[in-house]
N, C-alpha and C positions, 0 to 999 in steps of 0.2 A: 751601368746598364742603360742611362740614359739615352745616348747615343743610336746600341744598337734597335734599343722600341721603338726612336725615331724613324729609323731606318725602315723597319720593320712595317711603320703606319703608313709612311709610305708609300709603300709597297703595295699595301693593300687597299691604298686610294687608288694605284694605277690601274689593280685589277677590276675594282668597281666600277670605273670610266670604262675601262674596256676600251672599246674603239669611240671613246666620243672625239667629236672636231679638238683639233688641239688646239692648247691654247693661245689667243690673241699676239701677232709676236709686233705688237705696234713699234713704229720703228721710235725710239729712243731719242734719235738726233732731235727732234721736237722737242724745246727745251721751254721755260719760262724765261722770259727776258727782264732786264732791271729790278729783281724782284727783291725787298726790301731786306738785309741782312738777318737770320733769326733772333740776331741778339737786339734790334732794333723793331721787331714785331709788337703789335700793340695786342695783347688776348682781348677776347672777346668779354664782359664783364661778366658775364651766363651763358657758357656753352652750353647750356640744357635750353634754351631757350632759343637757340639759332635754330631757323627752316631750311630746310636746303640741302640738295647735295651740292659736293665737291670733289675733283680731283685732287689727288697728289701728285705734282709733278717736281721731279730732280732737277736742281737751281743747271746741272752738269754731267750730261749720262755718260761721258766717258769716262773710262776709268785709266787713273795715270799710274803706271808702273811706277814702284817704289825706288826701282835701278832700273837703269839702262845695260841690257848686255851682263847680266848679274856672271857671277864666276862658278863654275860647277868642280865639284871635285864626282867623278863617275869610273866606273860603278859603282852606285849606291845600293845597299843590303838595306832591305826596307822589311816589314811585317805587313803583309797585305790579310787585313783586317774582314774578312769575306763570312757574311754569316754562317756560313756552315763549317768556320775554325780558323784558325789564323797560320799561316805560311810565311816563308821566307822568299822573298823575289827579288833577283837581283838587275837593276836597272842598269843597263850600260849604251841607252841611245832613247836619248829624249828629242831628238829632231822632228818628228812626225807622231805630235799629241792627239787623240781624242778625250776632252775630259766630259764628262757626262754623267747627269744627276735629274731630278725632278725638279727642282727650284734655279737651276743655270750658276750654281755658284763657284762649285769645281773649275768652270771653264774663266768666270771671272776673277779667282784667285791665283789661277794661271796667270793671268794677264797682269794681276796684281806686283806679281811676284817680277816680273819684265820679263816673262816667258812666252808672251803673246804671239808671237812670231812662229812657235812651233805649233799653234791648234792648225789643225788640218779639216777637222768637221766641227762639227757645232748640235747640239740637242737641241728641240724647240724650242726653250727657255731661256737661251742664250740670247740675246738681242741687244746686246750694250754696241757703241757704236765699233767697228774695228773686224768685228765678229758675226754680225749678222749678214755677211755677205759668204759665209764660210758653208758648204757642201750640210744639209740636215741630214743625221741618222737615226732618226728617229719619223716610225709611221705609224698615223693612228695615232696622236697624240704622243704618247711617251713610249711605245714599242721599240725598242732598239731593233735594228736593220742590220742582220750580221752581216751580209751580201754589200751595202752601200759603206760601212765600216771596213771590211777586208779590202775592199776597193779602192778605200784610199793609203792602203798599206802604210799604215799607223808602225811606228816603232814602240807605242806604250798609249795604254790604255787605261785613265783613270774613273774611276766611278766610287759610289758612294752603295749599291746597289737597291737605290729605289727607283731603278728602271731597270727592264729588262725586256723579255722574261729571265729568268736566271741561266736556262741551259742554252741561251744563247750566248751570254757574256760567256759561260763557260768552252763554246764552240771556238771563240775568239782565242781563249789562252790556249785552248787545242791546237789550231793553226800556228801558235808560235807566237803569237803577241802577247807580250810583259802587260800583262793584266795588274792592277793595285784597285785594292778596295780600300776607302779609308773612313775614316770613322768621321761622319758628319752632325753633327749635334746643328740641328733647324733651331739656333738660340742664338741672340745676339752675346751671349759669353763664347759661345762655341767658337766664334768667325777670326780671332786671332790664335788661336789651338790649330785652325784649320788650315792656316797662313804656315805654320810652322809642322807640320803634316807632307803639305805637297809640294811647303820648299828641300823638304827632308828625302823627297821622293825623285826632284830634279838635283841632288847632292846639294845643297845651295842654300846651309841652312843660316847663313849672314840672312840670306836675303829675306829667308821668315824671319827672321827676328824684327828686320824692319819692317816689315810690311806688317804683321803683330803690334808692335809698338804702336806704327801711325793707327792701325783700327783703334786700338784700346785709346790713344790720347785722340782722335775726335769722337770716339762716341763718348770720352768723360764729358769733353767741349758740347757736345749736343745734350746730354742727361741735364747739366747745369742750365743751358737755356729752357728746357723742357719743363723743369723743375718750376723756375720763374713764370713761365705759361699755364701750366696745369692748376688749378684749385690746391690749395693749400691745405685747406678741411677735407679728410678722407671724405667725409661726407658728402660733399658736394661734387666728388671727382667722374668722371662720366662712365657708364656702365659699358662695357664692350662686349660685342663677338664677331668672329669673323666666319663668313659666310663662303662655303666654294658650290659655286654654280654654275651647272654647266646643262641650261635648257634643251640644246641637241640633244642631250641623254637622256633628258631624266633624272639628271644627277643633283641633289640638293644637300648640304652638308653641315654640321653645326663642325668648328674647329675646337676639340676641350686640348688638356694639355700632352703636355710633348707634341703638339702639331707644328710646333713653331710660331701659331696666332698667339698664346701664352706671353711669351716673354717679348713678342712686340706690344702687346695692349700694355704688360707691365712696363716695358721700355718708352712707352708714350705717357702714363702717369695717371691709364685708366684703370679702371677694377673690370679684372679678368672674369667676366661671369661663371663662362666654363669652369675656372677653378675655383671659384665659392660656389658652384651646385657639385662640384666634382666629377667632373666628365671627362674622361681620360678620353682620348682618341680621337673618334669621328664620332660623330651621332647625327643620326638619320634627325631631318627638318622636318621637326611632326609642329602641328600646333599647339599642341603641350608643353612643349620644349619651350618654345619661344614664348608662348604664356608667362610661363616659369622664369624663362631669362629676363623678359622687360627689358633689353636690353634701349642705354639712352642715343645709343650710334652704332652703327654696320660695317663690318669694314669687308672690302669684296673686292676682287680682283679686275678690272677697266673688262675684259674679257668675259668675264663670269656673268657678270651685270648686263652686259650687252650680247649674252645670249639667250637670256632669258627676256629679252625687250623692253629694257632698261627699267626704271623705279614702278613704273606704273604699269609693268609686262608682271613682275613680281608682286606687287602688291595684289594684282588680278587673280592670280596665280596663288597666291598663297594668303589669303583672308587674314590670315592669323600674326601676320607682321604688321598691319596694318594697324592694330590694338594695343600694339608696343610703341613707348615714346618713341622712339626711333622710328616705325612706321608713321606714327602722327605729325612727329616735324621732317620725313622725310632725311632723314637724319643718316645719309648714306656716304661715303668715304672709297672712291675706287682708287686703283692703282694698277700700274701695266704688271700682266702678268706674268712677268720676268725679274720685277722690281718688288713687290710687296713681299715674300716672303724668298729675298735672296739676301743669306745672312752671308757674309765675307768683305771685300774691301769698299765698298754700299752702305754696309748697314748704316754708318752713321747720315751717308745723305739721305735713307730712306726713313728714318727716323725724322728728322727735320722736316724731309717733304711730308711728313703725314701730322706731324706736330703742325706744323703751317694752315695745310687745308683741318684741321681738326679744330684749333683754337682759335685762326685770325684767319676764317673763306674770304672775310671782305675785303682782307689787304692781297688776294691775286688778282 
């Protein structure tokens, strides 16, 4: 049931937002240059003791298909995983994709898979390099657009459904478009399951298998350097949470688990606050909360941060962060809003780029 709560929190992050500005779709191609390998990084001696924010930026935002030209066996009979029951859909024309989700990862496992060639639109989230030039369907932040979606006469439509609204995606399968819902787990375990998912979906299941394999052997390659960065002594490991923010709104948010911030703080080698006070889901940003969490760093979306008027827009704004070590050293961690919580053939460089700016700010 993991999967579909994820699914589910989602969902009811987008209705929250409502119509906030969507988020930041900065362009990617912006890369860090000569940046020193992570296995040659030097950690900081007291990451509790560094001042400062920092970005995480990707050594690489493109993403390289695992095949070129992968081989399809079609029609594929798939189980389209839709939370209101699971169906049988049978895929016979993958030529004209739209894959679409909340976090941009559907579309970049596409790409993963060397399927990139068939996205035809793209959700706001999507911004990896190849794809951000591709038609948006999505208005008002994460609204899916059935009218801008039919228009591009898609032959298959994949989604996760943590956008919508729902009786729109279902407007879509009414017109005749091969609709797949698939099961998304926001966890870096999830993102080779998900590889082998949507190659299942284009008949192509060689090509999940590789594309699986290469996730699982660099993110073991990233755990091992991570391992070597991070404090040794639980005790001394840095306390996290991750913050969604979105000043246009109103919108202020603690991440507990199954949000997906979970199993990247644990994937970085920090202590998940949300999951030692127990906080399943969202939790409204009261000053109680963050009292409570003392969190020793913030990890926030380049977007989030910057709509609220960056460290010192928030600090103003919210008193009560300011009295956590992480408000005190400033102890802030952004990331493009397409990249911090996009689990599939990334994750391990997003791991790395947040190990990087988390342990060693002074070596970018």
């Amino acid at each position: 049931m993991r999967r579909r709560a994820t699914v589910m929190l989602l969902g009811v992050l987008l209705i929250v937002t409502g119509c906030a500005t969507a988020p930041s779709a900065a362009d990617e191609t912006v890369t860090a240059s000569a940046q020193v390998p992570l296995s040659e990084v030097v950690p900081l001696a007291d990451p509790r003791a560094w001042t400062g924010e920092s970005t995480a930026v990707i050594d690489e935002a493109e993403i390289v298909p695992v095949v070129e030209s992968p081989s399809q066996e079609l029609p594929a009979e798939v189980v389209s995983r839709d939370l209101g029951g699971d169906t049988d859909v049978v895929v016979s024309d993958t030529s004209r994709v739209v894959a679409m989700d909340l976090s941009g990862s559907l579309a970049a496992t596409v790409w993963g898979l060397g399927f990139g060639e068939t996205l035809v639109g793209r959700d706001v989230s999507t911004t990896f390099p190849g794809a951000v030039d591709l038609p948006v369907i999505t208005t008002d932040g994460h609204s899916v657009n059935a009218e801008a979606v039919i228009a591009l006469a898609p032959t298959l439509v994949l989604t996760d459904g943590s956008i919508g609204p729902r009786d729109v995606v279902e407007q879509l399968r009414d017109v005749g478009i091969a609709v797949v819902f698939v099961e998304e787990s926001a966890s870096l375990d999830g993102a080779a399951e998900l590889a082998r998912d949507v190659a299942a979906v284009f008949g192509a299941p060689e090509a999940g298998e590789l594309l699986a394999d290469r996730i699982d052997a660099e993110l073991a390659e990233v755990s091992a350097q991570i391992a070597r960065l991070a404090p040794s002594d639980p005790d001394d490991r840095l306390r996290m949470v991750f913050l969604y923010l979105r000043g246009t709104a109103g919108v202020y948010y603690l991440f507990g688990e199954e949000s997906g911030a979970d199993t990247l703080i644990e994937g970085l080698g920090g202590v998940d606050v949300a999951g030692e006070l127990g906080w399943r889901g969202m939790q409204p940003l009261t000053d109680e909360a963050m009292v409570a969490a003392d969190p020793d760093l913030i990890l926030v979306m380049t977007g989030g941060i910057e709509s609220v008027g960056g460290v010192d827009g928030l600090l103003a704004d919210k008193p009560a962060i300011a009295l956590t070590s992480a408000g005190e050293h400033r102890r802030f961690v952004d990331m493009a809003d397409g990249q911090i919580l996009s689990f599939g053939p990334r994750s391990a460089d997003v791991l790395a780029a947040l190990a990087r700016a988390i342990y060693a700010p002074d070596e970018r």
